[in-house]
C-alpha positions as CSV (number, residue, x, y, z in Angstrom):
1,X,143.2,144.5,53.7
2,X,144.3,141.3,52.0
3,X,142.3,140.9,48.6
4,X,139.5,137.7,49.1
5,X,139.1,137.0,45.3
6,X,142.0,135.7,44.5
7,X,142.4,133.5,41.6
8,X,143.2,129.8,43.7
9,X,139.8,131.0,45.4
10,X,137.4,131.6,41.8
11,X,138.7,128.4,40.8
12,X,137.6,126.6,44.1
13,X,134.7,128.2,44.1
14,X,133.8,127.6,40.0
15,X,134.7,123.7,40.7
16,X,132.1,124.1,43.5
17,X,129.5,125.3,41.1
18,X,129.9,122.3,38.4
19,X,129.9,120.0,41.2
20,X,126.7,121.1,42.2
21,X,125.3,121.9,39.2
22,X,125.9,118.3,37.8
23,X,124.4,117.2,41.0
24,X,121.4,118.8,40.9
25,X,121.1,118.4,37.2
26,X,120.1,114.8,37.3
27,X,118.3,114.7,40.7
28,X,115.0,116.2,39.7
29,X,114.9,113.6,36.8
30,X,116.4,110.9,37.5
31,X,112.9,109.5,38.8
32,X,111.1,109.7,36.3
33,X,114.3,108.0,34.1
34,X,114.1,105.1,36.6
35,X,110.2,105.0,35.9
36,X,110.4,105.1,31.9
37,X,113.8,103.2,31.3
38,X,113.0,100.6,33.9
39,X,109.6,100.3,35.2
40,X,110.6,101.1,38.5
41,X,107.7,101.4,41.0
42,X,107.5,104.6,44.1
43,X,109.1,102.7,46.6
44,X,111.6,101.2,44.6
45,X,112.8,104.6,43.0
46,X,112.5,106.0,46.6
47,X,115.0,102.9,47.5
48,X,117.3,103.6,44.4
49,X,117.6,107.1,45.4
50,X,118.0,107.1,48.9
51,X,121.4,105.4,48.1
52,X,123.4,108.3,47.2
53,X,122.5,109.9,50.4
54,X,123.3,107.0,52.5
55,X,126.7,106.2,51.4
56,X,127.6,110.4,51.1
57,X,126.8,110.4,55.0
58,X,128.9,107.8,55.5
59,X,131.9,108.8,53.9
60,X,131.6,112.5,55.2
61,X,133.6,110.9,58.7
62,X,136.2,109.4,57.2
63,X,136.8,112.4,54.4
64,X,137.2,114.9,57.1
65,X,139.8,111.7,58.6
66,X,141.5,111.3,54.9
67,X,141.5,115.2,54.2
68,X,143.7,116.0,57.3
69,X,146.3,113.3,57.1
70,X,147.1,113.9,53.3
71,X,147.6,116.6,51.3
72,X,144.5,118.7,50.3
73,X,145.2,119.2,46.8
74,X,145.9,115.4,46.6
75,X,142.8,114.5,48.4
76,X,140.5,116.9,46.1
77,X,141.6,115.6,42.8
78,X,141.5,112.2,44.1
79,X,137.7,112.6,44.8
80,X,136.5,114.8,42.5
81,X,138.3,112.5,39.6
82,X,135.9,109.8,40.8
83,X,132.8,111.9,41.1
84,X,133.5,113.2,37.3
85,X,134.1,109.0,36.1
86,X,130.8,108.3,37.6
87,X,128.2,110.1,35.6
88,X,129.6,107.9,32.9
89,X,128.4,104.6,35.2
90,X,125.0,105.7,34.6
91,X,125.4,105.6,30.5
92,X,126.6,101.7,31.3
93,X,124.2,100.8,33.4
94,X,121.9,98.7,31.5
95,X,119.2,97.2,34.3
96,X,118.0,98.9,37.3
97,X,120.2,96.5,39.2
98,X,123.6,98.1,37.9
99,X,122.0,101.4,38.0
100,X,121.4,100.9,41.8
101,X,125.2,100.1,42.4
102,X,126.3,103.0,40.4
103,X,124.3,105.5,42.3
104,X,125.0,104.1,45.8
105,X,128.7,103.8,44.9
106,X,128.2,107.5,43.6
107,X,127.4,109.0,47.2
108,X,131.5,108.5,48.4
109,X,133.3,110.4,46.2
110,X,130.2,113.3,46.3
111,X,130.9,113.0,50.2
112,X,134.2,113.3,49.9
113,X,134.5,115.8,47.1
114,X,132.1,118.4,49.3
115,X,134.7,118.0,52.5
116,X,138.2,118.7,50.4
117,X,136.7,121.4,48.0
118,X,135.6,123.4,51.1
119,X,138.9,122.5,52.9
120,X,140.6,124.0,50.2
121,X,138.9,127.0,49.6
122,X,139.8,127.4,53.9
123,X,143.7,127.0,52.7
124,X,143.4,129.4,49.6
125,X,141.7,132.3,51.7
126,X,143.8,134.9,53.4
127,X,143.2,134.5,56.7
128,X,141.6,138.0,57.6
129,X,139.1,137.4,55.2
130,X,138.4,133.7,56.2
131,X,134.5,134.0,57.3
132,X,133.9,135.8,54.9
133,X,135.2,133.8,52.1
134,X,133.3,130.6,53.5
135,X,130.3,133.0,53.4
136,X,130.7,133.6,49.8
137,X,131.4,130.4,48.7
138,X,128.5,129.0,49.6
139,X,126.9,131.1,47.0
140,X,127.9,129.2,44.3
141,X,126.5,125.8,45.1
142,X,123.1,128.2,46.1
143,X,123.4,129.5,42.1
144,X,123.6,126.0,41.1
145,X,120.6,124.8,43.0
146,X,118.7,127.9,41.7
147,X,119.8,127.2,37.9
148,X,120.1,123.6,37.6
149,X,117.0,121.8,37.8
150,X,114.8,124.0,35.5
151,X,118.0,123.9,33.2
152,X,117.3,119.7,33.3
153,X,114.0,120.3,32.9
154,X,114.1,122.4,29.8
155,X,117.1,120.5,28.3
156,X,114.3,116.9,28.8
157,X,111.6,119.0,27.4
158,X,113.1,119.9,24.0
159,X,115.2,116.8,23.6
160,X,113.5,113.8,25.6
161,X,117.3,112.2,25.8
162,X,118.3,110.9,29.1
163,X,122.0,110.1,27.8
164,X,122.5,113.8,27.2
165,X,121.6,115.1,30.2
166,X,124.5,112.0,31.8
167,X,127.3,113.5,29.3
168,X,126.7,117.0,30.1
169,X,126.8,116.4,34.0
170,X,130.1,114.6,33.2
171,X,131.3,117.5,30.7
172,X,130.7,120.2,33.7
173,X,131.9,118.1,36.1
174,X,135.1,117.6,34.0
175,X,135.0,121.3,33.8
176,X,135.2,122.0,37.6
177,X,137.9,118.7,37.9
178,X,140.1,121.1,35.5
179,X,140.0,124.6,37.5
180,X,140.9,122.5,40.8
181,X,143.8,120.9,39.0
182,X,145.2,124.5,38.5
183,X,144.5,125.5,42.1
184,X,147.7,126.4,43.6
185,X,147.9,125.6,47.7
186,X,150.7,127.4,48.8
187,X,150.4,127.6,52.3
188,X,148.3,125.0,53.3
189,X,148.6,123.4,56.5
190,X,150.8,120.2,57.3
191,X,148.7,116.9,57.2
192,X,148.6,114.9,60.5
193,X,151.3,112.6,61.2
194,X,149.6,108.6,60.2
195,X,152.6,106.8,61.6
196,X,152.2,105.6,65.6
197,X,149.1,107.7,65.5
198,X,146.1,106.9,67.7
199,X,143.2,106.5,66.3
200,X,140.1,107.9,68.1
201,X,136.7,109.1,67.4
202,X,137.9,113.0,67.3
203,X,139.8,112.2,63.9
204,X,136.4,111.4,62.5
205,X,134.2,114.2,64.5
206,X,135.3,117.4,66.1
207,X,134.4,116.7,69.4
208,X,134.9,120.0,70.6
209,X,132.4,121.2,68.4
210,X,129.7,118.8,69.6
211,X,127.2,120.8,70.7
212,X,127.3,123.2,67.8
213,X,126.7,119.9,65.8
214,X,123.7,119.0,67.9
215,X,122.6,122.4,67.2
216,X,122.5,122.1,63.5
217,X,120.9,118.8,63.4
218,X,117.5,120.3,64.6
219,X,117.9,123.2,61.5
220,X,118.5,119.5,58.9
221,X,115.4,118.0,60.6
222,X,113.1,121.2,59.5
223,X,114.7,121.1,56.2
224,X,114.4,117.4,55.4
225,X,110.5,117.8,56.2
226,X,110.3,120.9,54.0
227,X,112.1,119.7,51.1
228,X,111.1,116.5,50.5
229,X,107.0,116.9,51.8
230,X,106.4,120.1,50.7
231,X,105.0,119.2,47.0
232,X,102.4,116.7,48.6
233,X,101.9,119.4,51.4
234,X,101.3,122.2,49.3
235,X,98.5,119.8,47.2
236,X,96.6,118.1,50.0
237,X,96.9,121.1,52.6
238,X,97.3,124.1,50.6
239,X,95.4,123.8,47.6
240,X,98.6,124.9,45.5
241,X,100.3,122.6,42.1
242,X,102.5,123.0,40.6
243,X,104.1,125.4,42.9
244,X,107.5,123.7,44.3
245,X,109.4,124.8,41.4
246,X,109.2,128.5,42.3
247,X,109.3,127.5,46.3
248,X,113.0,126.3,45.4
249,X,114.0,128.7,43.4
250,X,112.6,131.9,45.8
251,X,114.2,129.7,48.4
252,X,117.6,130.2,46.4
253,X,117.1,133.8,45.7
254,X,116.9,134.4,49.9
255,X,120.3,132.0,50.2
256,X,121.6,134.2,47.3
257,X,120.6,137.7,49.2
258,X,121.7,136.6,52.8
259,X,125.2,135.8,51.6
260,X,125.5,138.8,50.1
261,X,124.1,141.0,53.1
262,X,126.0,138.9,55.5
263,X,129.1,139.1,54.1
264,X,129.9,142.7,56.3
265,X,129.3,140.4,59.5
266,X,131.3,137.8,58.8
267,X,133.9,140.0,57.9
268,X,134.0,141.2,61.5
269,X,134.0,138.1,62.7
270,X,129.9,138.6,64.4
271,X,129.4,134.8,63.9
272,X,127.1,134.5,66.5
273,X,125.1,137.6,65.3
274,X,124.6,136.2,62.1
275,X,123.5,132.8,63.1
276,X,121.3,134.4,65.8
277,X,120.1,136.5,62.6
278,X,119.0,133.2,60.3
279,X,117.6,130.7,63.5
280,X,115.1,133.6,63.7
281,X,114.4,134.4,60.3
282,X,114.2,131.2,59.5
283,X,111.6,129.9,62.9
284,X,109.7,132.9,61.7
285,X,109.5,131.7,58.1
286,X,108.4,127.8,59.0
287,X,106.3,129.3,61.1
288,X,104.5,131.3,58.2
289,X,104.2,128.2,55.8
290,X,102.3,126.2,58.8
291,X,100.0,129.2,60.0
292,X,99.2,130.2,56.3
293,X,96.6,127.5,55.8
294,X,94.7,128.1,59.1
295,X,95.0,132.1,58.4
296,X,93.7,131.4,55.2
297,X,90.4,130.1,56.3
298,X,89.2,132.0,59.3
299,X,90.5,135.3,57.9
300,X,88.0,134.8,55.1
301,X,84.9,133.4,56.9
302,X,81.8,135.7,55.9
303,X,79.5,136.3,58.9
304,X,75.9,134.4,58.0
305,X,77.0,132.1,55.9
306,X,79.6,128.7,56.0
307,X,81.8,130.3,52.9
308,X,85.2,130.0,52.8
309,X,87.7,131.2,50.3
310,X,89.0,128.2,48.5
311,X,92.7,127.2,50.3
312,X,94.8,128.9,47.2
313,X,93.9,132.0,47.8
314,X,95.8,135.5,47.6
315,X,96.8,134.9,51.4
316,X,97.5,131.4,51.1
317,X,99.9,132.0,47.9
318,X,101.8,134.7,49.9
319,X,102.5,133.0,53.0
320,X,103.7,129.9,50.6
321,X,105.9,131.9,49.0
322,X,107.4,134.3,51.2
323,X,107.7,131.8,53.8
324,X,110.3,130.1,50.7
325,X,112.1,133.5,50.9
326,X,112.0,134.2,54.7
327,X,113.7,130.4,54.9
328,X,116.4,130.7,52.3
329,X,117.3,134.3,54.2
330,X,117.7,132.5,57.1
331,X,119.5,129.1,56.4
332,X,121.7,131.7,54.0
333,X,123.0,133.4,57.1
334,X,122.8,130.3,59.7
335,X,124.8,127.8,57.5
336,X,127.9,130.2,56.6
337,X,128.2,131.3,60.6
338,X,127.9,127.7,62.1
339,X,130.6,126.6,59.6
340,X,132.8,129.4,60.8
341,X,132.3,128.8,64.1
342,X,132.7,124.9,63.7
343,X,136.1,125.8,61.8
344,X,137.0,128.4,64.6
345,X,137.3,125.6,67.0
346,X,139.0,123.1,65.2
347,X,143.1,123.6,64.8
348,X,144.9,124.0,61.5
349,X,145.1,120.4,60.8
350,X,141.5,119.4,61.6
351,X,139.9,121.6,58.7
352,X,138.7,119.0,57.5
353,X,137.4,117.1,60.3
354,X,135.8,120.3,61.1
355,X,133.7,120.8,58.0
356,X,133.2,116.8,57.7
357,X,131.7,117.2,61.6
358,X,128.9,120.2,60.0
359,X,128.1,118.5,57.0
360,X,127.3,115.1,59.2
361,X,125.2,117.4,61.7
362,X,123.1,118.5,58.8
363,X,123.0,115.3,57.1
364,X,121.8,113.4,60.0
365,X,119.1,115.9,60.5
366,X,117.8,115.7,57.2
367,X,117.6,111.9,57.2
368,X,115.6,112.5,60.6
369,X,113.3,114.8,59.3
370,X,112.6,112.8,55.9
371,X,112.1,109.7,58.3
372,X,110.3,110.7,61.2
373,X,108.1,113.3,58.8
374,X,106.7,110.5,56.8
375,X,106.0,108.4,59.8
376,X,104.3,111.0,61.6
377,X,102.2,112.4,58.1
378,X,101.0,108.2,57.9
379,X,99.7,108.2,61.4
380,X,98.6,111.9,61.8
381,X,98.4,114.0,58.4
382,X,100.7,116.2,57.0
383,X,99.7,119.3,58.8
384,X,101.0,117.8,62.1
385,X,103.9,116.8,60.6
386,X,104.9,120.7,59.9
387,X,103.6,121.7,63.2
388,X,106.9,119.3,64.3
389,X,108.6,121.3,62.5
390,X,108.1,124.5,64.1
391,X,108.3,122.7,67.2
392,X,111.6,121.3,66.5
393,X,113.0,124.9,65.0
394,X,111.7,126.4,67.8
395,X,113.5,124.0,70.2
396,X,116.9,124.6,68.4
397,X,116.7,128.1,68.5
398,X,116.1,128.1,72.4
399,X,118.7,126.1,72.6
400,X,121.6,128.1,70.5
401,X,120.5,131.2,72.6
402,X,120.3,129.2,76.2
403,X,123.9,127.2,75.1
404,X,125.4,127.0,71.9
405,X,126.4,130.7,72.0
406,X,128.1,130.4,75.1
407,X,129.7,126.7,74.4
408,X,131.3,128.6,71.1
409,X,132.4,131.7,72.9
410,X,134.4,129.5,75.2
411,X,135.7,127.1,73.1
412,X,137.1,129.0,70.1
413,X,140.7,129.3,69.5
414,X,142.8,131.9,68.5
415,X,143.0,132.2,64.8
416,X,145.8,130.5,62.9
417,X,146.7,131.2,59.2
């Protein structure tokens, strides 16, 4: 059996982590930076923010586009030289004004940086160990969600110095720009020919993967509810503070875990097993966080009398927390085994594209969610707004098993090194 860690592939996956560890090192803070430094109000923080995510969806497209019809290698440095120069932008930016620019401008290289890297991990692996390797590598940008944030937060706590936290995102983002440099891509495939070319929308999306792209934007809608109203959610619903945190970081520990475990099923290629495997644990996860509160309170209801057990009790705690490990279980195995199957039907030379085409799915579904969530928790409460989220899991899980499946199964191609 050819050997999977191979030294071109720790070195992809290292620069992986100190991408995402510099990423998520400012992103819990930088909030309350824009608050202190420049007086910035909710909604104008929200608007600041919400920048970086606009511009990385809109880049995604034409990285997959740029990563096919150039050299990888090329591509990666490119990109990941400009996400590195950027966390310096931030030290420069002296009113909220430039900061804004910075950030949004921020978002393209990040989009692109996330399409090459995992394009060149797909060139470095030896192709009987391909599904699994993609498997894998997701674990490090799951170890740098896990780590990252409390790191911020205890680096702020002791220190109270914004500028450091900016130079040590750029130091370990410099870090990861130096183990790509050394990355050797032997073997990688042949970028598409530019000259007389044609362009069309399937060198921006693989349409041949549509459906599986449909698919995961139902899995980004739950998520973008979750992530972004579950602090609130757990407060006004729950009765829980102070909790998200831990949420995030059990959340990591089942990513972490179902990596690991699914690696054996990747291996054999059962792609469609292990995604089956996550939609499920997953539904039944989101389904736990929504019941929990309901459980909570009729479970507990004393005959003769109207006393209920306050809303953070044992029961409560549990489902919150389990449902955070039940989740990351599921997304852990899902993510890795639509990626694989997104690659599987996508030729040599639309790597890229193909991995662009996934992140875009999931990206579009988490804007949705974040959108349509807080519309539907100002009309109708919060709790409705996760009960739309089980309905919307459910309806992508019915809809894998009733189609996807069968759309992948006869649409793969053969494997090519």
């Amino acid at each position: 059996m050819e050997r999977l860690w191979n030294r071109n592939y720790i070195k992809v996956m290292t620069a992986n982590f100190t991408l995402f560890f510099a990423f998520y090192l400012l992103t819990p803070l930088l909030p309350l930076y824009l608050h202190e430094t420049f007086g910035a109000t909710k909604d104008v923080i929200g608007l600041v923010l919400s920048g970086y995510t606009v511009t990385a969806l809109l880049m995604r497209p034409f990285s997959g586009f740029i990563v096919d019809s150039f050299p990888h290698k090329r591509v990666l440095l490119i990109a990941f030289s400009l996400f590195t120069v950027f966390f310096l932008g931030y030290l420069m930016a002296g009113t909220l004004l430039l900061f804004t620019i910075v950030r949004t401008l921020h978002g393209g290289p990040f989009g692109a940086v996330t399409v090459a890297n995992s394009t060149v991990a797909i060139d470095v692996l030896p192709s009987s160990r391909r599904n699994e390797g993609i498997g894998y590598y997701g674990l490090s940008n799951n170890l740098a969600m896990a780590i990252a944030p409390s790191f911020a937060i205890f680096v702020y706590s002791e220190t109270h110095n914004f500028e450091l936290l900016f130079w040590l995102a750029f130091a370990i983002a410099t870090v990861g720009l130096s183990a790509n440099a050394t990355v050797e891509v032997k073997h990688g495939p042949q970028p598409r020919a530019l000259r007389n070319a044609h362009l069309s929308l399937d060198r921006f999306f693989l349409l041949r993967g549509w459906l599986l792209a449909v698919n995961m934007v139902f899995f980004g809608f739950c998520f973008g509810v979750l992530s972004n109203y579950l602090a609130i959610y757990g407060k006004q619903v729950m009765g829980i503070t102070g909790g998200t945190g831990t949420w995030f970081l059990l959340c990591s520990v089942g990513l972490i875990l179902s990596r690991l475990q699914g690696s054996r099923a990747l291996r054999e290629g059962r792609l469609t097993h292990n995604a089956a495997t996550g939609m499920v644990i997953s539904l039944v996860g989101y389904t736990l966080f929504i019941l929990m509160p309901t459980l909570s309170q009729t479970s507990f209801l004393i005959s003769h009398s109207s006393f209920l057990v306050p809303r953070s009790s044992s029961l409560v705690l549990i489902g919150y927390y389990g449902s955070a490990i039940l989740i990351g279980l599921g997304n852990g195995h899902m993510w890795p085994a639509f990626q694989n199957m997104m690659i599987c039907m996508a030729r040599h030379n639309e790597r890229g594209t193909a991995n662009s085409t996934i992140l875009v799915a999931w990206d579009v579904g988490m804007g949705l969610g974040i959108l349509l969530g807080g519309v539907i928790a100002e009309l109708l409460g919060y709790s409705a707004a996760f009960w739309m989220v089980a309905v919307v899991n459910l309806v992508g899980v019915v809809l894998y098993f009733l189609r996807t499946d069968r759309f992948f199964t006869a649409r793969q191609l053969p494997a090519e090194p």
